[in-house]
Structure formats: structure tokens, C-alpha cells
C-alpha positions as CSV (number, residue, x, y, z in Angstrom):
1,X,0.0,0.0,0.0
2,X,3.1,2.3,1.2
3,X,4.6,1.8,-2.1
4,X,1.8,1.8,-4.6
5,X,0.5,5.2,-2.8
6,X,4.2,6.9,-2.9
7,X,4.2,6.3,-6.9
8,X,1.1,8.5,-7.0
9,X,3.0,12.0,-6.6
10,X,6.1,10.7,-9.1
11,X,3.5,10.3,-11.6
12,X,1.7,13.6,-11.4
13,X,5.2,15.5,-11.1
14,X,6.3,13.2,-14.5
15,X,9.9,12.7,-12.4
16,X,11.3,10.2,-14.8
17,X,13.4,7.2,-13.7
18,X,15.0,8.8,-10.5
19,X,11.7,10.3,-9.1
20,X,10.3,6.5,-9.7
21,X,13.3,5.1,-7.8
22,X,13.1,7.9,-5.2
23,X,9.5,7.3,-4.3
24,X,9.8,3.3,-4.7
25,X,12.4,3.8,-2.0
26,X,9.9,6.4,0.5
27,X,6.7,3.8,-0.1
28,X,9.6,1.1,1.5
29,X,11.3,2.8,3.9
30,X,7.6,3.8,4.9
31,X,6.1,0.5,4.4
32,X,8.3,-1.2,6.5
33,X,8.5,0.8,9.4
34,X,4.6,0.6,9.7
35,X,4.7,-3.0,9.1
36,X,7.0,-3.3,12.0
37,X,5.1,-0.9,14.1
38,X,1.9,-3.1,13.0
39,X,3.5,-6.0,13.9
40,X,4.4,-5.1,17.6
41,X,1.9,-3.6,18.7
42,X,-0.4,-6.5,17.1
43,X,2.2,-8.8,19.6
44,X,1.5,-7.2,22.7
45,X,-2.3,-6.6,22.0
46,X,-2.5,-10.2,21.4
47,X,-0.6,-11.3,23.9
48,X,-3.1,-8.7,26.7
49,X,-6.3,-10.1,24.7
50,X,-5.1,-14.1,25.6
51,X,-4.7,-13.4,29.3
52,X,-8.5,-12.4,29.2
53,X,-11.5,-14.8,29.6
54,X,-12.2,-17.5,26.2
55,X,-15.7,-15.3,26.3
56,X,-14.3,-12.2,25.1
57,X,-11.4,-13.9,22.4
58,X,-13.5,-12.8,19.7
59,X,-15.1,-9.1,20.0
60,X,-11.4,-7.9,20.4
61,X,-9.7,-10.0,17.8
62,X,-11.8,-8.6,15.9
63,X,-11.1,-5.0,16.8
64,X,-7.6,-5.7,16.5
65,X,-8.6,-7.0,12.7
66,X,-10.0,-3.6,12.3
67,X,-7.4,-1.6,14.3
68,X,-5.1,-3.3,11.1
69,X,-7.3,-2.4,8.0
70,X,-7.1,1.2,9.6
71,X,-3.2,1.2,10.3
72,X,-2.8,0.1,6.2
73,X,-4.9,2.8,4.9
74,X,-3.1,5.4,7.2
75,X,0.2,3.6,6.0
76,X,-1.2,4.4,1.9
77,X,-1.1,7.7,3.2
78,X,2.1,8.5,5.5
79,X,3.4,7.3,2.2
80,X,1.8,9.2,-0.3
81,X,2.6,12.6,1.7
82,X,6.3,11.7,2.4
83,X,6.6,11.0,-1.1
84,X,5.0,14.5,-2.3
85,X,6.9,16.2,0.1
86,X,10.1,14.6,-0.2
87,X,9.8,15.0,-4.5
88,X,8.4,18.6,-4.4
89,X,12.1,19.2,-2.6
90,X,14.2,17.2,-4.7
91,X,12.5,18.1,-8.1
């Protein structure tokens, strides 16, 4: 999502080869990081949700689901704006 949505602002500015590379490289750097930051928090969550009662498993694995769908659409866009802004200063 990081990647696709850091493209976006390469194409509108028509920044060639390097401004493709440049904002391939953003949508990873950003990407990963919210990956990782997805993936910890998503740890200790789970690992809070376990050491409550079987009853209650589901309702909040399921916000947690949610929490995630949320965390990837605001990852679309911490990528998209560090890609503008990072291309509006190098171009």
C-alpha cells in the first residue's frame, strides 16, 4: 500500500526514472516501518487479549482485525505525503 501510494506523486510530477526510484524507495522505507510498528503492537495486543477470559477472544480479535485495515490505509497515506513532500524538494 506504502509503495503503490508513494508512486502516486512521481506520476503527477512526471519525475522520470529517478523520481520513480526515489519514491519506490519512500513507499519502502515507509512501508516497513509501519509494518514493523503493526507487527508489535499487534504482539502485545495479542498477547493482553489471551490473558483475558475464552468469552471475550472474539469481539477484540476482531477489533484488533479492524485496528489493522485502519493502520494500512493510514500507512497508503504517511506514504503518499512523504513521497510529495520529499519529490516537491528534490525536483
Amino acid at each position: 500500500m506504502a509503495v503503490g501510494s508513494s508512486m502516486v506523486p512521481a506520476r503527477i510530477a512526471n519525475a522520470g526514472v529517478a523520481g520513480y526510484l526515489l519514491a519506490v524507495t519512500i513507499g519502502l522505507a515507509v512501508g516497513v516501518s509501519c509494518a514493523w510498528t503493526m507487527w508489535t503492537v499487534g504482539k502485545v495486543i495479542g498477547n493482553r487479549i489471551r490473558a483475558l477470559p475464552d468469552a471475550v477472544h472474539e469481539k477484540y480479535f476482531r477489533l484488533l482485525y479492524l485496528g489493522a485495515i485502519f493502520w494500512i490505509l493510514l500507512t497508503g497515506m504517511f506514504g503518499n505525503v512523504a513521497s510529495f513532500l520529499i519529490l516537491r524538494l528534490a525536483l
